[in-house]
DRENDREN-819838 format. One line per 3 residues: number of its first residue (from 1); their letters; for each residue x, y negated, z of N, C-alpha, C, CB. Coordinates in Angstrom, 3 decimals. Glycine has a CB too. Layout:
! residues N
NUM	a	X Y Z X Y Z X Y Z X Y Z | ...
This chain:
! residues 73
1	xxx	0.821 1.186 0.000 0.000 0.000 0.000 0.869 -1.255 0.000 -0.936 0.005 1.200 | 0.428 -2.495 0.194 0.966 -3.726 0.088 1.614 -3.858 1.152 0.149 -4.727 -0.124 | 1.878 -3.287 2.482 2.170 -3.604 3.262 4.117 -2.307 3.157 0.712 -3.582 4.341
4	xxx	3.803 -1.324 2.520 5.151 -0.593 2.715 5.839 -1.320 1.409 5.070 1.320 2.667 | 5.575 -2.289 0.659 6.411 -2.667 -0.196 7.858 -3.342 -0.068 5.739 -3.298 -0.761 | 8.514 -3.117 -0.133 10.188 -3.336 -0.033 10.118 -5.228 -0.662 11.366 -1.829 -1.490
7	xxx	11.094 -5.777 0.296 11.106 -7.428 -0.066 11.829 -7.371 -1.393 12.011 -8.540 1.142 | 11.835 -7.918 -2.429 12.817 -8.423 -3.618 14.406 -8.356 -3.270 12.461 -10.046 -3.976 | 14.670 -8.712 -1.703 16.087 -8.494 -1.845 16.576 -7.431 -1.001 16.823 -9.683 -1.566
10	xxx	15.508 -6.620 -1.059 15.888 -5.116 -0.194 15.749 -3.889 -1.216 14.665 -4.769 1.242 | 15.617 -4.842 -2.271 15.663 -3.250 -4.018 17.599 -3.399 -4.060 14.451 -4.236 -6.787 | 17.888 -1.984 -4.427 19.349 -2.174 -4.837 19.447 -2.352 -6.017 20.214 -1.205 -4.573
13	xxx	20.505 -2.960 -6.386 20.319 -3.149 -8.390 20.605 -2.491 -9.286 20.926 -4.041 -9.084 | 20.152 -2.102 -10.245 19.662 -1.263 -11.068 20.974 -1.037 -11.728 18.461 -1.726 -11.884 | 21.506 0.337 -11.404 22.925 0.515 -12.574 22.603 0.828 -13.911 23.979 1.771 -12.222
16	xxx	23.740 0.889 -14.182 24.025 0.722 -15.962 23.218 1.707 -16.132 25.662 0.960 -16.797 | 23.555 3.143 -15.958 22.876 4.204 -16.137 21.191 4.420 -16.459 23.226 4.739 -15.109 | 20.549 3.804 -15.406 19.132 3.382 -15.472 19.051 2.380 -16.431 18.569 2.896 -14.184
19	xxx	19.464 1.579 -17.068 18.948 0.682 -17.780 19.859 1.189 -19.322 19.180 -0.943 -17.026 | 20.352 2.567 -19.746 20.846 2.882 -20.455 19.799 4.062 -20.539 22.166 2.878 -20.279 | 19.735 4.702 -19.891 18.200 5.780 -20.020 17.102 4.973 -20.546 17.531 6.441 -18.397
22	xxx	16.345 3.994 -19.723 15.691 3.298 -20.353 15.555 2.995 -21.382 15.699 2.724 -20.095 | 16.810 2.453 -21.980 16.915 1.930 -23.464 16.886 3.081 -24.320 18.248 1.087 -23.783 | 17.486 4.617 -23.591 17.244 5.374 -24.998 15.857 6.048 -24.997 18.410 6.576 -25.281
25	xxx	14.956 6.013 -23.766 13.375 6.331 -24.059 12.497 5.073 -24.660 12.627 6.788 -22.580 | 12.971 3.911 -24.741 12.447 3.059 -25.505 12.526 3.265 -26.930 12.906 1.993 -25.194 | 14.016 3.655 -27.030 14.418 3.944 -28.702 14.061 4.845 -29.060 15.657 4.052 -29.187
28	xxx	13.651 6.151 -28.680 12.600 7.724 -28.204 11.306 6.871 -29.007 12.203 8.228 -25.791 | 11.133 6.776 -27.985 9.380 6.222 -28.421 9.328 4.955 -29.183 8.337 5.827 -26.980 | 9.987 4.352 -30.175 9.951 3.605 -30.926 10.243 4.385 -32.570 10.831 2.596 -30.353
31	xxx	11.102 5.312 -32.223 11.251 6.099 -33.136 9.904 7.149 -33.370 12.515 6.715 -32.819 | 9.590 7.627 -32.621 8.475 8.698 -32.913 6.772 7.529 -33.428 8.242 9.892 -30.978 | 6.801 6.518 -32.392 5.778 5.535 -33.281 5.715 5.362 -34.756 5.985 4.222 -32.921
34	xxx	6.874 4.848 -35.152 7.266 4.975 -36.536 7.249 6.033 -37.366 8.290 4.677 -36.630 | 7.621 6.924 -37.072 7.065 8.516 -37.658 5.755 8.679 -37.499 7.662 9.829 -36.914 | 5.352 8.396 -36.908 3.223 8.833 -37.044 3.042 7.232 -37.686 1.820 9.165 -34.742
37	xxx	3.203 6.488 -37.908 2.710 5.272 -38.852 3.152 5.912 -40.281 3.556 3.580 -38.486 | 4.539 6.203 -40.271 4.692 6.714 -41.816 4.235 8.113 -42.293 6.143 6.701 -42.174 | 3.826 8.553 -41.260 3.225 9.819 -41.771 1.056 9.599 -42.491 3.460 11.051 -39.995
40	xxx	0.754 9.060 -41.435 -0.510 8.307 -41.687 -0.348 7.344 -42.727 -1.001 7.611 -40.487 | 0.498 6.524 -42.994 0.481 5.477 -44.282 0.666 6.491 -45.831 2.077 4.180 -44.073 | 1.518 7.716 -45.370 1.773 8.901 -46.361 0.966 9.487 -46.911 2.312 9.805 -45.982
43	xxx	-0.731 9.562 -45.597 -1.920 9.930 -46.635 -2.736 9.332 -46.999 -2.595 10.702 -46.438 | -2.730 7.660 -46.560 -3.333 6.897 -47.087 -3.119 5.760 -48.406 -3.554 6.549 -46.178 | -1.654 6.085 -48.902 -1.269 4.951 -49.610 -1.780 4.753 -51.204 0.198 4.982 -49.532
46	xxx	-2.018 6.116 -51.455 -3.301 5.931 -52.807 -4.263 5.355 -52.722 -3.972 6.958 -53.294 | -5.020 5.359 -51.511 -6.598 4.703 -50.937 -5.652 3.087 -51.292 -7.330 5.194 -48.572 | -5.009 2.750 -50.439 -4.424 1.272 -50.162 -4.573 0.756 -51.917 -2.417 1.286 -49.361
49	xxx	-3.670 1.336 -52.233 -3.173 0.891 -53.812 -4.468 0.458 -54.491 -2.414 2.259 -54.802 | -5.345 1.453 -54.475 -6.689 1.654 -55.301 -6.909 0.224 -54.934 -7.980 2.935 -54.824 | -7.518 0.228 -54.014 -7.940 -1.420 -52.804 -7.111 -2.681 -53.234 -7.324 -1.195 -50.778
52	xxx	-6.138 -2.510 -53.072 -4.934 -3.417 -53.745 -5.267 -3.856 -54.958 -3.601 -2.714 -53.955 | -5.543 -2.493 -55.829 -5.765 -3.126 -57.195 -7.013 -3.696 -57.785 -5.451 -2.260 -58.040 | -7.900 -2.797 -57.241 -9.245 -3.588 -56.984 -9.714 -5.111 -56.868 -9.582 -3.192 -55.925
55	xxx	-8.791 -5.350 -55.789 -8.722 -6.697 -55.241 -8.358 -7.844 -56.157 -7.795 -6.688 -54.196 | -7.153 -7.279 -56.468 -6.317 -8.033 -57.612 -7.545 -8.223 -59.109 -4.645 -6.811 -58.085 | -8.029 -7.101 -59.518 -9.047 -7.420 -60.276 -9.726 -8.233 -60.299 -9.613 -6.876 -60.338
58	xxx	-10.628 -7.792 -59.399 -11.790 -8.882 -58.480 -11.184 -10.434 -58.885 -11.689 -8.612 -56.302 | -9.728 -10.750 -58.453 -9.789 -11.906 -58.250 -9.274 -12.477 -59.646 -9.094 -12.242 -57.014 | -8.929 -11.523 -60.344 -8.148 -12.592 -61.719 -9.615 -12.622 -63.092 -6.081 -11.384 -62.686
61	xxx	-10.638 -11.453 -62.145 -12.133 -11.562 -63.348 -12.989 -13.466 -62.459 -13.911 -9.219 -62.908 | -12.527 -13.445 -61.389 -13.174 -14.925 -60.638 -12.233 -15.866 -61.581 -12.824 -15.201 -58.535 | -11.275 -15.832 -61.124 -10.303 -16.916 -61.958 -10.401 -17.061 -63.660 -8.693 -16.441 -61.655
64	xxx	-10.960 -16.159 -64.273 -10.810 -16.478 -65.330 -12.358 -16.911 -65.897 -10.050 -15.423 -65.949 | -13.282 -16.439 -65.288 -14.707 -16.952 -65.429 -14.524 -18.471 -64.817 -15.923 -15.928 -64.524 | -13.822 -19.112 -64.118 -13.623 -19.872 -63.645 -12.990 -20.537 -64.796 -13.158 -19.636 -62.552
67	xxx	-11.962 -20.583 -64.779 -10.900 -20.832 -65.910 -11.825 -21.337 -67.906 -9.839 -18.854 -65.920 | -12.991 -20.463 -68.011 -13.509 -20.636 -68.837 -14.789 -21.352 -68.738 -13.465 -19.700 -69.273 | -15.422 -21.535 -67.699 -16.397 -22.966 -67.402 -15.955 -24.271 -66.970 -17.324 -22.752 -66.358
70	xxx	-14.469 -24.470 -67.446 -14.088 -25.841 -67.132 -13.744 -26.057 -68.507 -12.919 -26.135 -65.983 | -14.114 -25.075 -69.262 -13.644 -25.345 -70.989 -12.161 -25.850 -71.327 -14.634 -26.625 -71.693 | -11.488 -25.222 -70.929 -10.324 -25.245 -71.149 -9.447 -24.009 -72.248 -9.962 -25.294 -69.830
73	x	-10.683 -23.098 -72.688 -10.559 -22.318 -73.910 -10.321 -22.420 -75.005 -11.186 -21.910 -74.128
């Protein structure tokens, strides 16, 4: 509870060791995040593209209907 908590200057300080573990379960789990994003982007990136290109359509059929009611044809 709040009351067995140790004052700020009654922690001993943290050796190299601990803050070298740390850093390599950070780099652990930064690495494996990245592997399940690229594995998931791996079965989705045809869907994306499709969408992508879609989009791109969409917007150059606006622009050019556009493009041709200012009579500039």
């Amino acid at each position: 509870m709040f009351w067995d908590e140790k004052k700020p200057d009654d922690k001993k300080p943290e050796t190299l060791m601990d803050k070298f573990f740390r850093a390599c379960l950070l780099a652990l789990g930064g690495v494996i995040v990245l592997w399940l994003a690229l594995q998931l982007l791996a079965q989705f990136w045809g869907w994306l593209l499709l969408a992508a290109a879609l989009c791109g359509l969409a917007w150059a059929t606006v622009w050019f209907v556009r493009w041709r009611r200012n009579g500039r044809w």
